[in-house]
VOSEKE-368306 format. One record per residue: residue number from 1; residue in three letters; chain; z, y, x of N, C-alpha, C in turn. Coordinates in nm, 2 decimals. Last residue first. Example, Ala and Ser with C-alpha at 12.3 -4.5 7.8 and 13.67 -1.06 7.14 Angstrom:
BEGIN
SITE  milo  seti  marvex    n.pz    n.py    n.px   ca.pz   ca.py   ca.px    c.pz    c.py    c.px
SITE     2   ser       A    0.71   -0.22    1.28    0.71   -0.11    1.37    0.79    0.00    1.29
SITE     1   ala       A    0.78   -0.57    1.32    0.78   -0.45    1.23    0.78   -0.33    1.32
END
This chain:
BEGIN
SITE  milo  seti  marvex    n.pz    n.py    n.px   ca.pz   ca.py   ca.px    c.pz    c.py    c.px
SITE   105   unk       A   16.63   19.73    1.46   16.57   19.87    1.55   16.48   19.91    1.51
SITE   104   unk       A   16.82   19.72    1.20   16.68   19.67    1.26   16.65   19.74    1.30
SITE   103   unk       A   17.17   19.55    1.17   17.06   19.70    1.24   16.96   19.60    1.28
SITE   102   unk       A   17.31   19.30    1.12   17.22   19.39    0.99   17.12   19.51    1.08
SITE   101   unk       A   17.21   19.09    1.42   17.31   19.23    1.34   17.21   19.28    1.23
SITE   100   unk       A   17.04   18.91    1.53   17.20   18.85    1.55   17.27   19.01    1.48
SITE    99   unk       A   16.76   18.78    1.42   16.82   18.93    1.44   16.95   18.88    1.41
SITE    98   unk       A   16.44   18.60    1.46   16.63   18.62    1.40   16.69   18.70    1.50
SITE    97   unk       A   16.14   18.54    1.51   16.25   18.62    1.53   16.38   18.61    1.44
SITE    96   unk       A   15.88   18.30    1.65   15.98   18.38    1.51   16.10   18.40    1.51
SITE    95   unk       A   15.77   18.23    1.82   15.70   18.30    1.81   15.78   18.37    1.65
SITE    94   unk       A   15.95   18.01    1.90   15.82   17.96    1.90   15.76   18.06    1.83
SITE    93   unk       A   16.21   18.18    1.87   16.18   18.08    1.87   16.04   18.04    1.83
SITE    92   unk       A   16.41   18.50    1.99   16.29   18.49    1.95   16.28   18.25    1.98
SITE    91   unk       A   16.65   18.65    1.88   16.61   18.56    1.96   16.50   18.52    1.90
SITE    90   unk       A   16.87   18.99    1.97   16.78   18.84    1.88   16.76   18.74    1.95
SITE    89   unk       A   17.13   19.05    2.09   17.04   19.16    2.00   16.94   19.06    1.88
SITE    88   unk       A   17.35   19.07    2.27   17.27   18.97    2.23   17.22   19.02    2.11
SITE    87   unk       A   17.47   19.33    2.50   17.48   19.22    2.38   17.37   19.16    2.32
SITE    86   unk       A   17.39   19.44    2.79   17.50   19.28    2.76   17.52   19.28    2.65
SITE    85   unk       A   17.23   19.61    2.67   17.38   19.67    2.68   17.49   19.51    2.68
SITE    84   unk       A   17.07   19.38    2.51   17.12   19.49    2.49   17.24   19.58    2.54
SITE    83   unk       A   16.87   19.09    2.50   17.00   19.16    2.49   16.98   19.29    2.53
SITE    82   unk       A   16.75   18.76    2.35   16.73   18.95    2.38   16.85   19.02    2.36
SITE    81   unk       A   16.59   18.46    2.45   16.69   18.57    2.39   16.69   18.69    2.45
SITE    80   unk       A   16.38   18.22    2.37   16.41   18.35    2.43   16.47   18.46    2.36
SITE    79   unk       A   16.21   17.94    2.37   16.33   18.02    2.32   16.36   18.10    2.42
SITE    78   unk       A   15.98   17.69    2.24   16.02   17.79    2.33   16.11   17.90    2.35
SITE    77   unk       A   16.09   17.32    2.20   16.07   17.44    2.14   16.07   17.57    2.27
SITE    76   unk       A   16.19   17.08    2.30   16.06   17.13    2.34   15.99   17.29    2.26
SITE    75   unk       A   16.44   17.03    2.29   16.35   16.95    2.22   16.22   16.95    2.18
SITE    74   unk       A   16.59   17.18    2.36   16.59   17.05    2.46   16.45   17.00    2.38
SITE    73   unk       A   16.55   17.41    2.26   16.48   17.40    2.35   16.48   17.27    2.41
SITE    72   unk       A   16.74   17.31    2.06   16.60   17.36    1.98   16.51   17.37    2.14
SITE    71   unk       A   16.98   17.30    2.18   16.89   17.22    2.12   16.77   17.23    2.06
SITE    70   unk       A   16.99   17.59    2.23   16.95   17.50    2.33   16.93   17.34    2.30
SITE    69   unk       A   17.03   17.72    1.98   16.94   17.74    2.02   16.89   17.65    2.17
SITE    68   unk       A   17.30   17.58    1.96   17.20   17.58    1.85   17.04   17.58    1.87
SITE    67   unk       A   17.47   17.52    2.26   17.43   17.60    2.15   17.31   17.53    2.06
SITE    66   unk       A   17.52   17.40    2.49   17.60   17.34    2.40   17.51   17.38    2.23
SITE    65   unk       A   17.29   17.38    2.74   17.48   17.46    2.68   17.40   17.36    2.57
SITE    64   unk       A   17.10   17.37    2.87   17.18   17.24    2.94   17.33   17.31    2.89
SITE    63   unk       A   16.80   17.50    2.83   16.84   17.39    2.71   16.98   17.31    2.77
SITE    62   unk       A   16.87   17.86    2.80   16.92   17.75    2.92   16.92   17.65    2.85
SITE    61   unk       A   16.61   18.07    2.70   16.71   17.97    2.68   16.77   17.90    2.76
SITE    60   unk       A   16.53   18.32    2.88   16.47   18.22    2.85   16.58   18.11    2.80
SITE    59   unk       A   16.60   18.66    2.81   16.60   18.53    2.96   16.59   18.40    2.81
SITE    58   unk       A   16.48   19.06    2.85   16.48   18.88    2.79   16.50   18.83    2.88
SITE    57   unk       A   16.67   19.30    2.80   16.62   19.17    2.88   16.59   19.04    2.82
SITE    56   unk       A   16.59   19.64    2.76   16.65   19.53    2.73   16.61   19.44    2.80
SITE    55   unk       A   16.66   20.00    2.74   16.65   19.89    2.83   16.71   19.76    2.76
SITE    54   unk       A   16.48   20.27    2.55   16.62   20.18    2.61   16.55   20.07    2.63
SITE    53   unk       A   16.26   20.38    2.45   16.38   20.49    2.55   16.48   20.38    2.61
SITE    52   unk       A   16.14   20.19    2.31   16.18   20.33    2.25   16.29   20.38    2.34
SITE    51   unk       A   16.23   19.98    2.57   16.15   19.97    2.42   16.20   20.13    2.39
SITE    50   unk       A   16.14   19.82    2.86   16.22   19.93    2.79   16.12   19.91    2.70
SITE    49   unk       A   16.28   19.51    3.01   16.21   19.59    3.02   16.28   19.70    2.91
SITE    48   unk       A   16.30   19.23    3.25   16.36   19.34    3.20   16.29   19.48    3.20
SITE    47   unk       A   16.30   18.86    3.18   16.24   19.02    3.23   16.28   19.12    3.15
SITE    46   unk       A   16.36   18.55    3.28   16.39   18.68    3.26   16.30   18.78    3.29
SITE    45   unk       A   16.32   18.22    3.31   16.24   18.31    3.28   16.33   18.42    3.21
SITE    44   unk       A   16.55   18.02    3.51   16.53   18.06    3.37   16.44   18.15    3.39
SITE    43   unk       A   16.75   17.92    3.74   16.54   17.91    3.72   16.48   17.89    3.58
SITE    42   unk       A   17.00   17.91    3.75   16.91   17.79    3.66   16.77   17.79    3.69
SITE    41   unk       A   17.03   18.09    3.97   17.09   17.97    4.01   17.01   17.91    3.87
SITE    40   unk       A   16.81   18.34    3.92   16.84   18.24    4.07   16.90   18.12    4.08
SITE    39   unk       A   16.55   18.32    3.74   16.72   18.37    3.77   16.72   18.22    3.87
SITE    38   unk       A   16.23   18.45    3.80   16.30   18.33    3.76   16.44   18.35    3.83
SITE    37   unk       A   16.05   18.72    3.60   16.10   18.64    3.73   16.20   18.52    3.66
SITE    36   unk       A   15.80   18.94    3.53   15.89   18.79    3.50   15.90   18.73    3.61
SITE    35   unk       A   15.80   19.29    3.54   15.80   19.19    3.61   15.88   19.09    3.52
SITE    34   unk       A   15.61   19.51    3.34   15.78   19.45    3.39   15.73   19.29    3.43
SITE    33   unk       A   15.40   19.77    3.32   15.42   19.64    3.36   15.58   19.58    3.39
SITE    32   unk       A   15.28   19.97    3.05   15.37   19.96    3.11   15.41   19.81    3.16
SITE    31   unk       A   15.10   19.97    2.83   14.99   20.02    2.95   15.15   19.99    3.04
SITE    30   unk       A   15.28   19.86    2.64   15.22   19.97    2.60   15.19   20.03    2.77
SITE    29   unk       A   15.35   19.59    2.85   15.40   19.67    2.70   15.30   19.82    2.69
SITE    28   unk       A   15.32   19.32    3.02   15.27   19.42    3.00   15.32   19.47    2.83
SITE    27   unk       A   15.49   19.14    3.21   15.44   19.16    3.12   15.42   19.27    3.09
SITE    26   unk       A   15.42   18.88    3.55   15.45   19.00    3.46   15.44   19.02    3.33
SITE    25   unk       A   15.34   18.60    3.53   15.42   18.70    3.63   15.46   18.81    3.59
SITE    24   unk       A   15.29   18.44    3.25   15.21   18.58    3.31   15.40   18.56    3.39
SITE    23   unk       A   15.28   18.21    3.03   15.34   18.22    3.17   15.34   18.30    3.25
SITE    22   unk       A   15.29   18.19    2.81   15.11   18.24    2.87   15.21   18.20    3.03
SITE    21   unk       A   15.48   18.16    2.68   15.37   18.04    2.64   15.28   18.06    2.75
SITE    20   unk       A   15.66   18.31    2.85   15.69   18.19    2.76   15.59   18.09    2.77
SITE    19   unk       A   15.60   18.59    2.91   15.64   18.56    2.93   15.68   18.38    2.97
SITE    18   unk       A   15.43   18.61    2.64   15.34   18.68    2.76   15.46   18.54    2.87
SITE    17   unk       A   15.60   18.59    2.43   15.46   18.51    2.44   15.44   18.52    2.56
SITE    16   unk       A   15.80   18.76    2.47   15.82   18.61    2.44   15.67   18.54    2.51
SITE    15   unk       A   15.70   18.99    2.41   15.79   18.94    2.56   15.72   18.84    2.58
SITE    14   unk       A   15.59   18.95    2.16   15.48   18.99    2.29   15.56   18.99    2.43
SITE    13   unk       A   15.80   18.95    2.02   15.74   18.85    2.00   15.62   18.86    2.13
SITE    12   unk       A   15.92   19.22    2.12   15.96   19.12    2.15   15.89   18.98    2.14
SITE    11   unk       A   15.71   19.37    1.97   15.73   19.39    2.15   15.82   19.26    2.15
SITE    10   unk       A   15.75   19.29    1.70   15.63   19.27    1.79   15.63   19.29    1.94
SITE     9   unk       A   15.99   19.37    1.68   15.99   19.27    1.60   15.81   19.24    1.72
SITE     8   unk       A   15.96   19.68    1.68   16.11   19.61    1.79   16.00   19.46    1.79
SITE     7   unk       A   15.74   19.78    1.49   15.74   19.76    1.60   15.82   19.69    1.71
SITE     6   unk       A   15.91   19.66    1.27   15.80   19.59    1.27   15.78   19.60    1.41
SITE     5   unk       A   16.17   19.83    1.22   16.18   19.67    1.26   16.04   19.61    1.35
SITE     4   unk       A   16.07   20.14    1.45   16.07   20.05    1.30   16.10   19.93    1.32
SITE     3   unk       A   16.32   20.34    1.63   16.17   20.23    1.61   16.15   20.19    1.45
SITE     2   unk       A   16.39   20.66    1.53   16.43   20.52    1.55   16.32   20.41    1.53
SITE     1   unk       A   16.41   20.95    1.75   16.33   20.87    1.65   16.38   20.72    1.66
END
């Protein structure tokens, strides 16, 4: 079975939040807990968890690159990206999603 946009589109915006704004140690998805930890050498917020059978990770913008989205965090915005099999799937920004491929899970 293939997720719907709406469901992918709300577990992620519920990373984001739990993660991000609420700051939880963990996060919780459908009665299921994944740990939020902080990457070792920036002290970025990551957590890796599962959606419809597969594994993804959120980490937290790095605002100290070059990119689009790290000006958007130098400048107090909250940002978090989502990847896939090491590919970059979306990105969630103060609670609104952009999808980096035509496929909506």
């Amino acid at each position: 079975m293939v997720p719907t946009s709406n469901a992918f589109d709300d577990v992620l915006i519920e990373v984001w939040r739990q993660a991000l704004v609420d700051r939880s140690s963990s996060v919780t998805i459908d009665g299921q807990f994944f740990p939020a930890r902080k990457t070792a050498s920036k002290r970025l917020v990551e957590v890796d968890f599962n959606f419809a059978g597969q594994p993804y990770r959120g980490i937290q913008q790095n605002p100290n690159t070059k990119s689009g989205w790290a000006h958007l965090a130098r400048k107090g915005a909250k940002v978090m990206q989502f990847l896939q099999a090491g590919k970059y799937v979306a990105v969630v920004v103060d609670g609104k999603i952009t999808h980096y491929s035509g496929k909506k899970y």
